[in-house]
C-alpha positions in Angstrom: 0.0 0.0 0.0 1.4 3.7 -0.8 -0.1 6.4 0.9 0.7 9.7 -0.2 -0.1 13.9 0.4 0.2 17.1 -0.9 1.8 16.0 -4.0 2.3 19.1 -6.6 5.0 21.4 -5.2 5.7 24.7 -6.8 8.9 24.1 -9.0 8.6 20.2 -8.5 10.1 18.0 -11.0 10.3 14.1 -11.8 10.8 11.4 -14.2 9.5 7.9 -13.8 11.0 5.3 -16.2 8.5 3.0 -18.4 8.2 -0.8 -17.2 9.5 -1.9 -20.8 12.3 0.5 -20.3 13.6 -1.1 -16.8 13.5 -4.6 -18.4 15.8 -3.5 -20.9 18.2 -1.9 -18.0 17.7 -4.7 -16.1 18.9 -7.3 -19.6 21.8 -4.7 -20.4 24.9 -6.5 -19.0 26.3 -2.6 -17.7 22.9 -0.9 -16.3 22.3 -4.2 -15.2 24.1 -3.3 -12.7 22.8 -0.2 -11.3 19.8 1.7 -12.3 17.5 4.6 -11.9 13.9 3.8 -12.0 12.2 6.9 -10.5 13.9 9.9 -10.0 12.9 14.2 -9.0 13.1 17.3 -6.7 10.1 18.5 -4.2 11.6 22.0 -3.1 9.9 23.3 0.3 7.8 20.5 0.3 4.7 21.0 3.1 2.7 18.6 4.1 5.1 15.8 1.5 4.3 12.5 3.3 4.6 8.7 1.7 3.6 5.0 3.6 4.6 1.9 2.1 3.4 -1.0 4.3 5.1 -3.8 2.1 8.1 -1.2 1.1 8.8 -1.1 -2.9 11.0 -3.4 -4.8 13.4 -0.3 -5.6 15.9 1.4 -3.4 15.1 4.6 -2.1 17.3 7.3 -1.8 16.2 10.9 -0.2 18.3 13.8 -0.1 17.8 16.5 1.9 18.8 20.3 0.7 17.5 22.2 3.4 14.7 21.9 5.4 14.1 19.1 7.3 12.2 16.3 8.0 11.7 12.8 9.0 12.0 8.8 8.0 10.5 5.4 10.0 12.2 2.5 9.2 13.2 -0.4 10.9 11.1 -0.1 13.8 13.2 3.5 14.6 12.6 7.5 13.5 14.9 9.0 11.7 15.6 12.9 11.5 16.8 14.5 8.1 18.0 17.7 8.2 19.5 20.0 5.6 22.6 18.1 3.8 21.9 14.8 5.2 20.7 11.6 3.5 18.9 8.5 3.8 19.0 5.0 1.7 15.8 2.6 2.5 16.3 -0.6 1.3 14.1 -2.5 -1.1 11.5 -4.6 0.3 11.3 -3.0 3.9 8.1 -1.1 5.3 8.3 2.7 5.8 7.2 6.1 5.7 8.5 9.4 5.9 7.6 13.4 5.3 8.2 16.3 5.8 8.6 18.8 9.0 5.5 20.5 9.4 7.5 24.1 10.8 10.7 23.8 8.5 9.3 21.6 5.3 12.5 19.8 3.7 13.3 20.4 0.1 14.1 17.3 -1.2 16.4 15.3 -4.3 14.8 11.9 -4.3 15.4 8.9 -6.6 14.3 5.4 -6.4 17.5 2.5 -8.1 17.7 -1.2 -8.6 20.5 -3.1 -9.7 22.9 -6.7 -9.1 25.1 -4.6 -8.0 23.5 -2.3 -5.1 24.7 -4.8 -2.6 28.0 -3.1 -2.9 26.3 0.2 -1.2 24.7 -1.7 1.8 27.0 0.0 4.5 25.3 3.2 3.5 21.3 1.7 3.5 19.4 2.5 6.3 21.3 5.3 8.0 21.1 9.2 8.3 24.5 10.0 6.1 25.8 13.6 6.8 28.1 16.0 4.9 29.9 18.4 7.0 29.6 21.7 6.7 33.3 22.5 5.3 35.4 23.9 3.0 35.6 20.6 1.3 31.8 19.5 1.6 31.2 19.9 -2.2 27.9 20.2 -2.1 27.1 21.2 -5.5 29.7 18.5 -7.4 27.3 16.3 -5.8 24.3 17.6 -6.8 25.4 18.1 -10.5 25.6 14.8 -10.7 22.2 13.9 -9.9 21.4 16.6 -12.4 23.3 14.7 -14.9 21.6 11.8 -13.9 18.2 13.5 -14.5 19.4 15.6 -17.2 20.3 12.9 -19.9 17.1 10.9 -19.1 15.0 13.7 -19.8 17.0 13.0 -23.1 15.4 9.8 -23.6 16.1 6.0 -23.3 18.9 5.0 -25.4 21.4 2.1 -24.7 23.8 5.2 -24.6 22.3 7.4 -22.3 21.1 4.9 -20.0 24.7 3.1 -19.7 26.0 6.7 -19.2 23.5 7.1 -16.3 24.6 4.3 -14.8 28.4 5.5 -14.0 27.2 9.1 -13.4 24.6 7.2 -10.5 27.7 5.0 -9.6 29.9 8.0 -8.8 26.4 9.7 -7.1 26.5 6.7 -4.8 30.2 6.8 -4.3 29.9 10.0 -2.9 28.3 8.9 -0.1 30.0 5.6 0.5 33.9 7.1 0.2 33.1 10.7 1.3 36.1 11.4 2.9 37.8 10.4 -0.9 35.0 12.5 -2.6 35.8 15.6 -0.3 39.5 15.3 -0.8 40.1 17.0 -3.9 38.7 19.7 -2.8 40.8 20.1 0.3 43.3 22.9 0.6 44.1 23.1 4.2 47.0 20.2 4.6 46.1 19.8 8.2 46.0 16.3 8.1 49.6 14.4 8.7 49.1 11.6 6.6 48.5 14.2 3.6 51.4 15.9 4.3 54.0 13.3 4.1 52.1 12.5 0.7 52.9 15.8 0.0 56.3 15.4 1.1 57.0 12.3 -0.6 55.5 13.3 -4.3 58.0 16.3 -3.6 60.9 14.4 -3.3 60.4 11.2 -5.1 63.8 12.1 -7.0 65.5 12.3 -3.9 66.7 9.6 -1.3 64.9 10.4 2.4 64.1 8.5 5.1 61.4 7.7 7.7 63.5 10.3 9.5 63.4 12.8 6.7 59.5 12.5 6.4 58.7 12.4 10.2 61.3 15.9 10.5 58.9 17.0 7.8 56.1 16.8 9.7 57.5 17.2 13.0 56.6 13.5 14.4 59.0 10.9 16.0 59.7 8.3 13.6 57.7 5.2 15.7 54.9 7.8 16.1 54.5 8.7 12.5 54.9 4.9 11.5 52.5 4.3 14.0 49.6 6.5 12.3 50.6 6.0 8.9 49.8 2.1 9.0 47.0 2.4 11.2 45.3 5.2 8.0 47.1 3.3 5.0 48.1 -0.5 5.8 51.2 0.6 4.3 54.4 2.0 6.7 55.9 5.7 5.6 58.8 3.6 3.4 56.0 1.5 2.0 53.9 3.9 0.5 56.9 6.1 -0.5 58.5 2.9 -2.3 54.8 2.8 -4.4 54.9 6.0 -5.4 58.3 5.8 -6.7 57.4 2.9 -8.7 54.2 5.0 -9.8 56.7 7.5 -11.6 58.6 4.5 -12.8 55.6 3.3 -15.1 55.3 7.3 -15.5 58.7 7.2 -17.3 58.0 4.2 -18.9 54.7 4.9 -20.6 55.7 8.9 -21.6 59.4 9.4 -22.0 62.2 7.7 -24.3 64.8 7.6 -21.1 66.2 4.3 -20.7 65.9 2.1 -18.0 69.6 3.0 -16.2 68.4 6.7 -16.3 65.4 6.0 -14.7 67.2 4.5 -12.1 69.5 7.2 -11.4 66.6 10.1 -11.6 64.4 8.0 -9.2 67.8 7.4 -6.5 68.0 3.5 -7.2 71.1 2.0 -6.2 71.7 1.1 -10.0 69.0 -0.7 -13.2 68.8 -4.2 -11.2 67.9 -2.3 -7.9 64.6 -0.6 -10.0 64.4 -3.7 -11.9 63.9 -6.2 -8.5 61.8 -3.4 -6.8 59.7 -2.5 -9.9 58.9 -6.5 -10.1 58.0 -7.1 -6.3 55.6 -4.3 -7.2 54.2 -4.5 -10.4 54.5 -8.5 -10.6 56.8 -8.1 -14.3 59.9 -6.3 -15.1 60.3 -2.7 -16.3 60.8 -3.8 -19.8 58.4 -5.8 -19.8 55.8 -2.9 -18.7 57.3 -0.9 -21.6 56.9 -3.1 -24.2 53.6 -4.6 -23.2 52.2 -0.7 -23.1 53.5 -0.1 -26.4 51.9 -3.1 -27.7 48.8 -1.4 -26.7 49.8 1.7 -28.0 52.4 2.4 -30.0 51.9 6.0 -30.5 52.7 6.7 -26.7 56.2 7.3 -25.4 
């Protein structure tokens, strides 16, 4: 059963795909994997309230802009307010509205897919975006308005196979904020950033764990400590990747040779990059050249 109120809100918009249209998504072996079924916008929306006793076979996600209001679910009530969302999984009884003094305006869209299950620790709890510098709010909501821009466009294979990354990425933003947020960051207040920093500064220089942790004015068993504990990886570890990043850099875009590499990256001598490059990348540097070019020839 779906109860609903109030529906019409001044500047409202939405898109509801055809059933013939989600049996081709659901056949197509990329939107199979995630798609948008009902999708829209209820700005300042009073009196906005849905009940689904048996739930709905979609996913539903609400975002909240500004405003606020409220979601049951699972027996508990939740409270949106503005820049906070909600996923209710498929299949589950709920209801939710609006705040009858400060009436939420709302993106909502409803998604299927094979795949959603990779998005369950996000379903069924309030997910907030700080208020910061680096909260890109509107990156996120272009991309449901490329979502809902390109099906206005209609129903091609393209168009809905495009929607299905752009909804991806929408859903990623959620799940991996803290990765989402970071390319906006300017501020490097965080440690672990800075000897990132550090170490992409100097990757043509020899330092040490000791040269990093003076960097950022840690003790060396301090930094290592942190620096595992937020990467897996110790200081040396990561900085040892990254080298080996620029390596395949070299490799892919410049005509140096191998023994040049070597000395511009501070290994000891070719075999040095050679056994490190392997342990990494699970072949040898020559190997990575050639089978690049093989793929194409027309890079350096």
């Amino acid at each position: 059963m779906d109860k609903s109120k109030a529906d019409g809100f001044k500047g409202e918009k939405a898109i509801i795909t055809p059933y013939v249209i989600r049996d081709i998504q659901a056949a197509n072996p990329i939107t199979k994997q995630l798609y948008v079924t009902h999708i829209g916008y209820y700005p300042n929306a009073r009196y906005h309230y849905r009940e689904r006793r048996e739930g709905t076979t979609e996913y539903v996600l609400i975002y909240c802009e500004k405003g606020s209001g409220w979601i049951d679910y699972n027996g508990e009530q939740f409270l949106l307010h503005e820049h906070q969302a909600f996923i209710i999984p498929a299949e589950q009884r709920h209801a939710y509205g609006a705040d009858v003094n400060d009436p939420w305006s709302i993106y909502w869209l409803h998604f299927k897919g094979e795949n959603a299950v990779m998005f369950t620790s996000i379903f069924g709890k309030v997910l907030s975006i700080s208020d910061t510098t680096t909260n890109r709010f509107t990156d996120r909501i272009q991309l449901f308005e490329e979502v809902y821009k390109n099906l206005e466009m209609g129903y091609s294979q393209e168009n809905m196979e495009y929607i299905t990354f752009c909804f991806m990425y929408f859903l990623a933003s959620f799940k991996y904020m803290p990765q989402f947020q970071e390319t906006n960051k300017f501020e490097r207040d965080d440690v672990i950033q800075n000897c990132i920093y550090y170490m992409r500064d100097n990757l043509e220089h020899k330092i040490s764990l000791k040269d990093i942790a003076d960097a950022v004015g840690y003790s060396t068993s301090h930094l290592n400590a942190l620096f595992v504990q937020g990467t897996s990886f110790s200081p040396i570890e990561y900085y040892n990747q990254l080298k080996i990043q620029r390596v395949c850099y070299y490799l892919q875009f410049s005509d140096l040779k191998i023994k040049q590499i070597a000395f511009k990256l501070g290994f000891y001598d070719p075999f040095h990059l050679s056994k490190a490059f392997f342990k990494e990348m699970g072949l040898s540097p020559r190997e990575y050249r050639n089978r690049y070019n093989e793929i194409d020839p027309s890079n350096k």
